[in-house]
N, C-alpha and C positions, 0 to 999 in steps of 0.2 A: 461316428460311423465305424464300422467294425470293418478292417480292409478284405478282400475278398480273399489275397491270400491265405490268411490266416481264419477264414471262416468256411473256404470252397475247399481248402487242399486236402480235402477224406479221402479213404479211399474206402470201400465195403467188401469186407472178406466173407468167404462162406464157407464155414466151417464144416470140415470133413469127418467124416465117421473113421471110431480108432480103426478097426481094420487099416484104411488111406492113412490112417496119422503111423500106424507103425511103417508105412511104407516111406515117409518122411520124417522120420526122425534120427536125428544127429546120434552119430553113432558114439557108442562110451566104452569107458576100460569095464571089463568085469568086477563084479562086487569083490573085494579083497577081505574086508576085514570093516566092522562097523566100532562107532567112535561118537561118543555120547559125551558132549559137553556143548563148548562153543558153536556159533553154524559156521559151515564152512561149503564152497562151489568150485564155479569155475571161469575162469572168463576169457572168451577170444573177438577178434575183431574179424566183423562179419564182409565176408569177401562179396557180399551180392545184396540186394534190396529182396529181401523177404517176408513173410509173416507170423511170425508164433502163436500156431491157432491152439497150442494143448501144452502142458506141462506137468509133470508126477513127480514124487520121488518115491523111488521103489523101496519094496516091502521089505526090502532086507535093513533097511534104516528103522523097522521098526512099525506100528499098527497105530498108532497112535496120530492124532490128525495132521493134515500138512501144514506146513509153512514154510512158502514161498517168496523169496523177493529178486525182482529183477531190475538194474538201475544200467542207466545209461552214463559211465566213465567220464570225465573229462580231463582226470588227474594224466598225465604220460604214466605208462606203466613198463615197467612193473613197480609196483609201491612196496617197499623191504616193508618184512611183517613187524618192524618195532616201529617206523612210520606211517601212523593211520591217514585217513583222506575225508573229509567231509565231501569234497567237488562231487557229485555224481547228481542225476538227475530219477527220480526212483519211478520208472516207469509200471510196476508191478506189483501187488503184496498182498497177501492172503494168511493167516493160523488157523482156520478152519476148516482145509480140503480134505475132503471125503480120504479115510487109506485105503490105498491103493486105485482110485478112481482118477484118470487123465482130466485135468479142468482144464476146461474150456477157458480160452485167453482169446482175444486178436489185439495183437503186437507186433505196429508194425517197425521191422528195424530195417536201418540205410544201410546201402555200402559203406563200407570206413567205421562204422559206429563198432566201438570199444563197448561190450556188453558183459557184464556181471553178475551171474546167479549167485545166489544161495539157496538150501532146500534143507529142510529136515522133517523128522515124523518127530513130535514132540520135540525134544531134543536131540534124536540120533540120528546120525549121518552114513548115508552107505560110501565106503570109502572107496576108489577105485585108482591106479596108478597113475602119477602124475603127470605133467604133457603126451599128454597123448591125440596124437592126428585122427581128429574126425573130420567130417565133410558137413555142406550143405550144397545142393543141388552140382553134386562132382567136384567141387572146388575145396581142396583140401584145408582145413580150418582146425590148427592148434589150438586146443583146451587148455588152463595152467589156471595152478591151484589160486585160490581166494576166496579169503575168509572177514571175520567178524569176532572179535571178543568178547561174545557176548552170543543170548539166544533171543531170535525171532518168532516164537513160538508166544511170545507175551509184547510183540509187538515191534515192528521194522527196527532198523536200524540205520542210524544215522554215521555211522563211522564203515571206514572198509579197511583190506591191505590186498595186495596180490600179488605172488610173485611166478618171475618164468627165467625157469631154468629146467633142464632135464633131469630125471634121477629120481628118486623113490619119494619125493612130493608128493602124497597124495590127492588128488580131487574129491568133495563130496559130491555124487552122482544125484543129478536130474536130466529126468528126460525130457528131450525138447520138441516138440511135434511141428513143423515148421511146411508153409506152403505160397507158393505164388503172391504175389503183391500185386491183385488186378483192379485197375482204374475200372470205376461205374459213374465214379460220381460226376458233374459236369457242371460248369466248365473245368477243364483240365487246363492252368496256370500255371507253368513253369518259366521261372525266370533265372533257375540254376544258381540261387543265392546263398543256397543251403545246402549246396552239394551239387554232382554231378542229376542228380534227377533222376536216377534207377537207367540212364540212358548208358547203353556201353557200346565200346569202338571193339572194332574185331576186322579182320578182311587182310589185304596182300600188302607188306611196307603201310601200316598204318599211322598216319600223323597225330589223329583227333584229341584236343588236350583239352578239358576243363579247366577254367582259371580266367585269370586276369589277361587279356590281350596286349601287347605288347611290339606294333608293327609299324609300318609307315603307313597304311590303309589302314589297316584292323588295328588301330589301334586301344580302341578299348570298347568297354560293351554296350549293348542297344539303352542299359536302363541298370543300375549297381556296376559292381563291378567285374561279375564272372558273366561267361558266355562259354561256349562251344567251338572251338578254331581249329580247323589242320593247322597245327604249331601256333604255338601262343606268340612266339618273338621270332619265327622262323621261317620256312619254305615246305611245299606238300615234297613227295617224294617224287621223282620220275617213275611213272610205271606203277604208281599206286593205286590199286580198286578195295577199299576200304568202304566201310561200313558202320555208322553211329545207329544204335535201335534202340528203340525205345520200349518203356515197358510196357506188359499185356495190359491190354483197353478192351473194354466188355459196352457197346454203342447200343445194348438194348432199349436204354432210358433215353436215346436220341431221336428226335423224329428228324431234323435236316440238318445231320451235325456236317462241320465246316472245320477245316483246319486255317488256324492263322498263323504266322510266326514273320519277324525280324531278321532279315540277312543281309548282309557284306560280301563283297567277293572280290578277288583279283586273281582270274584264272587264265590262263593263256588261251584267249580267244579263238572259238573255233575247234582249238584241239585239246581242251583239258575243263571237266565241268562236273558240276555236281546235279544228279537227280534223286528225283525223292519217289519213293517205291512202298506198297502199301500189302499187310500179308493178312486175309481171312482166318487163315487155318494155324496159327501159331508161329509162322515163320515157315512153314513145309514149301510153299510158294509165295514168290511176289511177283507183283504187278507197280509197272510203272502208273503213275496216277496224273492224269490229264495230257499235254501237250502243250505247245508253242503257241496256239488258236487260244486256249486256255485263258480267260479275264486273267490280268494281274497275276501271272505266273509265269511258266518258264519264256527266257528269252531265245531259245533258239531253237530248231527243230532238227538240227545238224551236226550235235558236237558229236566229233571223231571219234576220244575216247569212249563215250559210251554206246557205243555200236554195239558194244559186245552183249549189254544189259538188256537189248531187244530193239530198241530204238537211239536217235540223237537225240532226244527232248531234253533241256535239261537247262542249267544256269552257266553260263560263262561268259568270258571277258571281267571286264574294271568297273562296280561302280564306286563310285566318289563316296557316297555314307550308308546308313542302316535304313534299310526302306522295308514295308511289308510287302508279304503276298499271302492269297488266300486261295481256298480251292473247298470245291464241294467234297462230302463222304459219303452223300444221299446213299451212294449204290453199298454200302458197308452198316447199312442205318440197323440190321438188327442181328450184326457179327456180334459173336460174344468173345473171340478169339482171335482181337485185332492187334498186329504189331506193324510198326513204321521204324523206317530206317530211310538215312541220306545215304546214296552212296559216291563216294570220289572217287574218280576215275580221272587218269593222269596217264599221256603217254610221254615215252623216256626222249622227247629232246626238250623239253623248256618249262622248268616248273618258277609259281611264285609266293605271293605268302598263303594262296587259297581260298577257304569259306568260313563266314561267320554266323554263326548261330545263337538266335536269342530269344527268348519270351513268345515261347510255345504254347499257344491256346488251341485247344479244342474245343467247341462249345456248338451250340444251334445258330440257324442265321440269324433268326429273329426270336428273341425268346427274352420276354423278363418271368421272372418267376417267383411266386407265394410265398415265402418259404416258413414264416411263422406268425400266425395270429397271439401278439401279446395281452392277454389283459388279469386282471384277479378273478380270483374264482375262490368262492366261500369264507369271503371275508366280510369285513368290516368296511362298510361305503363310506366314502366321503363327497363332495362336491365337486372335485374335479381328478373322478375316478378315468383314467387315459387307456383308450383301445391304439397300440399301436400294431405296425404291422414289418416284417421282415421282408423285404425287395432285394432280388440279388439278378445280376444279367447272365445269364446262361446266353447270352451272343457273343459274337468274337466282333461285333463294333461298339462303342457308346450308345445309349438311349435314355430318350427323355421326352416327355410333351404327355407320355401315356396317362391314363387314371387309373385310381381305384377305389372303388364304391363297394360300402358299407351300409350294408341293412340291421338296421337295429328297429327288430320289432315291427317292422317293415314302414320306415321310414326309412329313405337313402340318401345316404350324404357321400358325394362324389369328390375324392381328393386328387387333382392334378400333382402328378411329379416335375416340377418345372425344371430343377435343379440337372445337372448333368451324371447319371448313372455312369460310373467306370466299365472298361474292360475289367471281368472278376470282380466287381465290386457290388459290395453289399451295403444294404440303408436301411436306418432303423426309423421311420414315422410314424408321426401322432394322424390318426384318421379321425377319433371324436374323443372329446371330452363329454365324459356324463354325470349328471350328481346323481347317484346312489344312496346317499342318505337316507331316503326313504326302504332302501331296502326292496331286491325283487329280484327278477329274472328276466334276463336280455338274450335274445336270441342274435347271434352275431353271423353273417354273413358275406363274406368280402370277396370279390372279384378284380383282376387288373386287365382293364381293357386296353388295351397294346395292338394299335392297328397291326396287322400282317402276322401276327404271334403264332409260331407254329405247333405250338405244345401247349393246349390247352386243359393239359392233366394237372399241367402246375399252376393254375392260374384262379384257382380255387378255396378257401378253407372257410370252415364254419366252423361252430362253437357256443358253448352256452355259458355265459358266465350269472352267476347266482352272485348276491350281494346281502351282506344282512343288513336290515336296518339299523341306524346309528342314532343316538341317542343327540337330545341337547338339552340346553339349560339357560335361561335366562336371571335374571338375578335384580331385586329391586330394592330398596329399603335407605337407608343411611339418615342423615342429620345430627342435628346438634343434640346433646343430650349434657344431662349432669353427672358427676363423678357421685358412683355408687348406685346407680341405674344401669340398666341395662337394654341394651336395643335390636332390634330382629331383622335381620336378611331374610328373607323372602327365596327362595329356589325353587323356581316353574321348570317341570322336567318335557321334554317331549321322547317317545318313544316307550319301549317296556322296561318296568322294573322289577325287582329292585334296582335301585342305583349308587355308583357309588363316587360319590362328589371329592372335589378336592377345591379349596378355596385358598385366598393368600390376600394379607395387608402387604405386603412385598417386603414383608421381613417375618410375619410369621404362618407359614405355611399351614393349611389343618387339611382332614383326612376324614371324611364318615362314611363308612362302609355301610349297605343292605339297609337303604332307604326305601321304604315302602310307602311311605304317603306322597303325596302330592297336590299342592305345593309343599314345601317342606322347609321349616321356617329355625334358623340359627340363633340363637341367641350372641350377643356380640357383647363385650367389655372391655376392650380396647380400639383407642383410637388407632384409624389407618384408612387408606385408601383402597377398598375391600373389591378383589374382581373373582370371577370365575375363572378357576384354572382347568378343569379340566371333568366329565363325567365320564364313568361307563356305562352300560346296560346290562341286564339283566346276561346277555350273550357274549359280556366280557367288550363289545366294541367300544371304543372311544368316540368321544360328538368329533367333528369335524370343527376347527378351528372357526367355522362361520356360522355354526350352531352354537357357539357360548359369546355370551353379549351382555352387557350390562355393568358398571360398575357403581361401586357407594361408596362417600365420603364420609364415615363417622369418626365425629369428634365426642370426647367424655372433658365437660371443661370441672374445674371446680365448684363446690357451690360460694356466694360470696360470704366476706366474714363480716357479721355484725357485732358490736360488742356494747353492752351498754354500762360501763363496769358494775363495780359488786354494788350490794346493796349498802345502804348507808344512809344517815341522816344528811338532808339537805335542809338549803332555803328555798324559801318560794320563791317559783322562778326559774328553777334550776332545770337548765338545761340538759334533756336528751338528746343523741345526735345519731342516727341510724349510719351516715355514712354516705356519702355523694357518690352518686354515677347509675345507684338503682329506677328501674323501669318503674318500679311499685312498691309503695310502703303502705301496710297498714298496720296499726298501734292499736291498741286493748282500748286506747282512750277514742277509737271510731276512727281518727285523723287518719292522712291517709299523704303527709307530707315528711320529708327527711327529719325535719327537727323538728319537736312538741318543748312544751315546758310544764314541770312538774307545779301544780297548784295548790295537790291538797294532797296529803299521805293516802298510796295505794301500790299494791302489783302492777310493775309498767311492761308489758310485752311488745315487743317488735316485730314482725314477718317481711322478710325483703325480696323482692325481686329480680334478678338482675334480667341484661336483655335476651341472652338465652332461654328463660323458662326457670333457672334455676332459684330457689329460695332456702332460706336459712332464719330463725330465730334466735332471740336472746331477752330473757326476762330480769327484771330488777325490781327489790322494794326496795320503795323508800319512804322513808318519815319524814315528810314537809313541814318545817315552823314557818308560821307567816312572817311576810315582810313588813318593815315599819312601812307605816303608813306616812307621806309629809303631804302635805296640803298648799304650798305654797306655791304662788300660781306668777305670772306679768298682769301687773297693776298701773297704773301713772298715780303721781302725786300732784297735790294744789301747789301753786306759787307761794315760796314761803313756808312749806310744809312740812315734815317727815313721813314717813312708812315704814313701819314695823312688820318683816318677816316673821311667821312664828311655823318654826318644823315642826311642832305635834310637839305632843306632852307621853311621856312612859316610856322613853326609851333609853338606853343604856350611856347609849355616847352620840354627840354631833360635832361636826367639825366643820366649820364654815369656810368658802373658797380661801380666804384671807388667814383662815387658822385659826380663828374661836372657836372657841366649842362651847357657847352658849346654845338652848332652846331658841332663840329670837336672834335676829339682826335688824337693827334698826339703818333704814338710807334715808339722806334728802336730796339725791340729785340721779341722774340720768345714770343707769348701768348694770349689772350684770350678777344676781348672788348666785353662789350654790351651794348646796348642803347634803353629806354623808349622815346618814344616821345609821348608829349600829343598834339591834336591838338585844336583851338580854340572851338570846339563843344565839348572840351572832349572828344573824342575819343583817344586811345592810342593804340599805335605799340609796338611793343618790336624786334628786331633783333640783331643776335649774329654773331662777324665775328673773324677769326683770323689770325696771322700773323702764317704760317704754317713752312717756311722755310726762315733761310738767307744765301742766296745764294750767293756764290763767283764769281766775276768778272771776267770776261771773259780776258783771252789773246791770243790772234790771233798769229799764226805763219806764216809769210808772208815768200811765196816763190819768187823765181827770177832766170833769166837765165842767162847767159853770153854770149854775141854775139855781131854783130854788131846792131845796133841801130833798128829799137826800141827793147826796152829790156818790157816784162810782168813781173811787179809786183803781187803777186794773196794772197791776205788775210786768203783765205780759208772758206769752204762752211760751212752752219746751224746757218747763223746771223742774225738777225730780220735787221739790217740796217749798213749800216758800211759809213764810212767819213775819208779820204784819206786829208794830210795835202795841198795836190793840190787842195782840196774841193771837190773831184770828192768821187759819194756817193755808185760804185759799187765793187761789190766784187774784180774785177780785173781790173788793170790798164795798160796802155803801157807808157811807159818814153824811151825818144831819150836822155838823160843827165843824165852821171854818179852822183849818189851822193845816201844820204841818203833819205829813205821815210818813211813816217808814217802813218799807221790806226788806228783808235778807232772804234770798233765796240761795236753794245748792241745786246744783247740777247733775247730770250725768255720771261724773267725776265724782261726786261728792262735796266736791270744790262748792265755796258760798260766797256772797258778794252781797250789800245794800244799797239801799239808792233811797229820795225821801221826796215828796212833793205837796204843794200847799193845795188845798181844797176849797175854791170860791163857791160861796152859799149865798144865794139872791136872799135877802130881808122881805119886804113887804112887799116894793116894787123893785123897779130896773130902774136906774137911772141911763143918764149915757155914758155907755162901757167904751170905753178903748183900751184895745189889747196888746198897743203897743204893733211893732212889727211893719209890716208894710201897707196895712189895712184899718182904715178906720169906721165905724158905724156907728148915729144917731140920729132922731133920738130912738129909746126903748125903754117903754113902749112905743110904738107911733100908731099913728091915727089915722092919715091922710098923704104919708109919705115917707120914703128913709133915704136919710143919705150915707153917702160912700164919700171916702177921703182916703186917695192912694199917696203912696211914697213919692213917686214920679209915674210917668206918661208909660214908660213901659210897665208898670208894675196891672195900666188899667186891660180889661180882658174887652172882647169882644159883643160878651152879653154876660147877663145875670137872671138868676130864676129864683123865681118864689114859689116854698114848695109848703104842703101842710104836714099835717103830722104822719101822712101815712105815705109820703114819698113822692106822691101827685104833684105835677108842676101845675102852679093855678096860673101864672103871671110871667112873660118874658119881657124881660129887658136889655134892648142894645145898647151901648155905653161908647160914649166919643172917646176916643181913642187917643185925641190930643188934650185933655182937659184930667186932672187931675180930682175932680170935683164933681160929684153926679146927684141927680135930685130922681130918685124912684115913686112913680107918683101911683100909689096902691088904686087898684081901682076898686069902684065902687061896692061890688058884687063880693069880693072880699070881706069873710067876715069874722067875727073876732075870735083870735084863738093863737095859740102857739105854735110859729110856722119857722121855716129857715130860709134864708139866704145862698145861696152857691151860687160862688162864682170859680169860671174859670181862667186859665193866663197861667203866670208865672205864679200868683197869688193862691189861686186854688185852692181855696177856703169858702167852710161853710161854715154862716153863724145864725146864731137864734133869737130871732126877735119876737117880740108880742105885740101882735098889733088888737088894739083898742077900740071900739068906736060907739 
């Protein structure tokens, strides 16, 4: 917030026509003699509050254009001319005024303030004699020379000197046109921090001292540290009617201006007081202002001393601290030539330390006021383009609670001031944020509605603010890519172009000016984290920070390395290896897996994949010689046996686990060979075989019948071959001749074994056979009956059947189970032919008998 001191304390001069300006200007020595080098002036300390509404430097300096500079001193002077001064404050300065033409200035200067011209025409100075007594408004005001080594004609100057002393010193002459310093502006805020105020004491035994207070009551001021006191550390006079006034005030811009101010007092109650008196006409008359009756003003309507001023109204007696009072100016509202003065009045038996004066407001009773609608105008929009507004209290109390409403467009947005407005205080608030980005035209409208506000001249402002539209940019693209590719950013513009982009990996910044297409697409070849920095438009506007959006990550990786070395003579066999970790291999030979093996001589290519996309080949010939071939496999041996290994025939070299290097190894027991062969290209095999099992020799159990001739020999079945001492090579033989036979058969193994059996041949007839064993049978043939003759009781079954030739049981027999001896009595129907016997039991045996009849 900008304090109201420092934003209200104007004041608006009105400039006079030269005619009037020759009537007020500071008188000078006569032109002497002209002096064309350095600039050089004059400087005095202005005895009064005035304003420099014109300034020349006369023609005898020369025709050539002016150059003026006027600076406010802070150095003590006089400053010897060999020591320069920077301190100054340069309230003035011009190399371009009209020659001979009075320029218009309003400049205003304080009492007390140490002032410093210079003036020339180009470079020449009109010289005129040095200290010399001029005036300003009758008050006599010594001039004394000061200068600059150097010319202002090419531009101010920052160094000074001055000196004062009497005697043929020259001055360089400017003329000074100088007039009244009249308040318009309002509130009128004096807190006397900065001087006495343009306020001056004058009247009979005068006390009135600007400064620091210094009393037992008064002892210091309402608010800083200066105030206004009959005697700062001291006592009024006995018999004193003094007078403090203030400067001229122009109440035209007032509609219910009010005075307020800060006092102290310790006056002798009754008979010594201070009243405050008010003049229309410049001071020609005064008028006391209010009374006793008066809200919050004077306390007595009796005091003695000022009988004389027309009435007793006024202030007297003790108080204790700094209290306000206030009072209407209604009846003054459209005086243009207002002046105010306190006056003391003090009769001669009893004075004390007097009255205190501080923090003088002038202002309306009720008034806040408009003072500046802020916003851009013919720019560049952004998204939170800000309408603020300038509030300042033109009342002499605090205010707050009021609104102010804002039509944009005619939408109204009402912003309440909640906060506390100062006495003289001004505030700077935000009323709307707008996005403009789109670019347009706002109509702005603002009002402060301030219940009871009696100036509603100020309460007003309007306004157009224009915006152009702003551009943006979005940005899309990125990914993996491989080294020595390239990849494209993508940039979607909004607004008019051409445009002119700026992008960054955050290390390396780029720049394309007067882009015309859109979308409009980058090529990229380096990895980075790629964003949009920033576009214009076609109108030069920037996006707004919330129109660029987007960023991409591109990576460039390598491609991978394959290598399958050079070409060269191999073996079959010989291992290609593309290289582990790829997504995708494919090989010239179709395959489509890391490692292949070279078979036969040809061009071997590779293509690889890795998991980015990236690929890479590598080609090889090679001339494949075949491998040896071995043959030797896991076999078992027979009991008793051996087995002969044989690696192949035609190769170079072999080397047996054990270190022979014979073709062949011969085993006969349980274990493990293996065999290197090299062949004449140098190529090598390796193969391992074992003897797993030795297996026992086979013995064949040769069956046989007893009959008449031919009798079936039968070896028995699951023989890889068998051989009959007859020479006959099948499983089963038939023999018409009693005698001994023999088989040798081999196995699955190989393995062989023999075995030999007799072959019983029936002659004519059958006698009675016994076959030995646990069973006997005769007679056979029979006729009428057979019997049976077992080993013992358990060996006899339960029953016995007789069956014929084709399996049919013709005849059952139960058989006594305690008798070893059985009589099977054939029956009748029975008739002759070749039948068998079966019994069952332990014996379970069937035999053949011929029954006869």
């Amino acid at each position: 917030m900008k304090s109201f001191k420092s934003y209200l304390f104007t004041f608006t001069f009105v400039l006079i026509g030269v005619c009037a300006m020759a009537q007020n200007m500071m008188p000078l020595p006569a032109h002497s003699s002209l002096y064309s080098g350095s600039a050089r002036g004059f400087w005095f300390v202005a005895p009064t509050t005035f304003v420099i509404v014109g300034l020349r430097v006369p023609t005898q300096a020369g025709t050539n254009a002016q150059a003026i500079q006027v600076m406010k001193l802070h150095e003590a002077m006089p400053i010897a001319f060999t020591s320069q001064s920077t301190n100054f404050t340069n309230l003035f300065y011009t190399n371009t005024g009209t020659s001979g033409q009075i320029l218009p200035v309003n400049i205003l200067i304080n009492a007390g303030d140490t002032i410093g011209i210079l003036g020339t025409a180009g470079t020449g100075n009109s010289y005129g004699n040095g200290y010399y007594s001029s005036s300003i408004f009758s008050n006599t005001v010594p001039i004394q020379r000061f200068g600059y080594q150097g010319n202002i004609n090419t531009g101010a100057t920052s160094q000074i000197w001055g000196v004062g002393y009497q005697g043929s010193g020259s001055i360089s002459r400017v003329e000074v046109y100088y007039d009244l310093a009249t308040i318009s502006e309002f509130p009128y805020c004096q807190d006397f921090e900065n001087g006495e105020g343009n306020w001056a004491s004058s009247g009979i035994l005068p006390t009135w001292e600007h400064g620091e207070p210094d009393n037992t009551i008064i002892s210091d001021a309402h608010s800083g540290d200066n105030a206004w006191v009959t005697n700062l550390d001291g006592n009024y006079n006995n018999d004193e009617l003094s007078y403090l006034t203030s400067p001229l005030f122009n109440f035209t811009n007032l509609m219910d201006p009010v005075i307020r101010f800060w006092q102290i007092r310790d006056l002798e109650n009754g008979d010594d007081g201070v009243q405050f008196q008010i003049s229309a006409d410049s001071g020609s008359t005064y008028a006391v202002l209010g009374s006793s009756s008066s809200t919050n003003w004077y306390n007595s309507s009796s005091t003695s001393a000022l009988s004389s001023q027309g009435n007793g109204n006024g202030f007297t007696g003790t108080s204790s601290s700094w209290t306000s009072v206030q009072h209407s100016l209604a009846t003054y509202v459209n005086d243009t030539n207002v002046l105010m003065r306190f006056v003391m009045a003090a009769d001669g038996n009893t004075s004390a330390e007097g009255f205190g004066l501080d923090d003088i407001i002038v202002g309306e009773s009720n008034d806040v006021s408009l003072v500046e609608l802020i916003y851009p105008d013919s720019q560049c929009g952004n998204s939170g383009t800000e309408v603020q507004a300038i509030i300042c209290n033109i009342s002499v109390v605090e205010k707050t609670g009021f609104d102010i409403d804002l039509d944009t467009n005619g939408v109204t947005i009402s912003t309440t001031y909640s906060d506390t407005l100062p006495i003289c205080g001004c505030d700077t608030l935000s009323l709307v944020t707008i996005n403009t980005t789109a670019g347009g035209t706002w109509t702005l409208e603002a009002e402060i509605d301030n219940s009871g506000d009696v100036n509603a001249s100020n309460d007003t402002l309007s306004g157009t603010m224009f915006m152009f539209g702003t551009p943006g940019v979005s940005m899309t693209g990125g990914g993996n890519n491989c080294e020595g590719d390239v990849d494209t950013l993508t940039f979607t513009f909004a607004g008019t172009g051409p445009w002119n982009l700026s992008y960054s990996n955050g290390s390396s910044p780029q720049y394309i000016a007067n882009i015309a297409t859109n979308p409009f697409q980058a090529l990229i070849s380096q990895s980075g984290n790629y964003f949009p920095v920033g576009v214009t438009d076609a109108s030069g506007c920037p996006a707004d920070t919330s129109a660029i959006t987007g960023s991409a990550v591109v990576n460039f990786f390598p491609g991978p390395v394959v290598d399958l070395g050079p070409d060269s003579s191999v073996c079959e066999g010989y291992v290609l290896d593309a290289g582990a970790g790829y997504s995708a291999y494919q090989w010239s030979t179709g395959e489509n897996v890391q490692i292949v093996q070279a078979t036969q001589s040809s061009v071997f290519s590779v293509t690889v994949t890795d998991t980015i996309g990236c690929t890479n080949f590598d080609v090889v010939d090679l001339e494949v010689f075949p491998a040896p071939v071995i043959t030797i496999m896991d076999t078992v041996i027979c009991e008793g046996s051996s087995f002969l290994f044989n690696a192949g025939g035609g190769a170079a070299a072999y080397v047996w686990h054990d270190g022979s290097t014979g073709q062949v190894f011969q085993i006969d027991s349980l274990g493990t060979v293996s065999v290197t062969v090299t062949s004449f290209f140098g190529c090598e095999a390796e193969e391992t075989a074992s003897i797993t099992a030795i297996v026992s020799n086979p013995t064949p159990s040769i069956s046989s019948t007893s009959s008449y001739a031919p009798v079936t020999m039968d070896a028995g079945s699951g023989y890889a071959a068998y051989f009959w001492n007859t020479g006959e090579t099948t499983q089963t033989i038939s023999v018409a001749v009693a005698g001994t036979y023999t088989c040798t058969v081999t196995d699955g193994n190989g393995c062989q074994g023999s075995s030999d059996k007799k072959a019983k041949i029936w002659a004519n007839g059958i006698g009675d056979v016994e076959d030995g064993g646990s069973l006997v049978m005769y007679p056979n043939p029979a006729t009428t009956a057979i019997n049976l003759s077992f080993s013992s009781v358990d060996e006899v079954p339960e029953k016995a059947w007789l069956l014929n030739s084709t399996g049919q049981i013709v005849q059952t027999f139960d058989l006594d189970q305690s008798t070893i001896t059985h009589e099977l009595k054939i029956d009748k129907e029975v008739s002759s032919g070749i039948y068998s016997v079966q019994i069952s039991g332990s014996a379970n045996e069937t035999r053949t008998v011929i029954i006869s009849k």
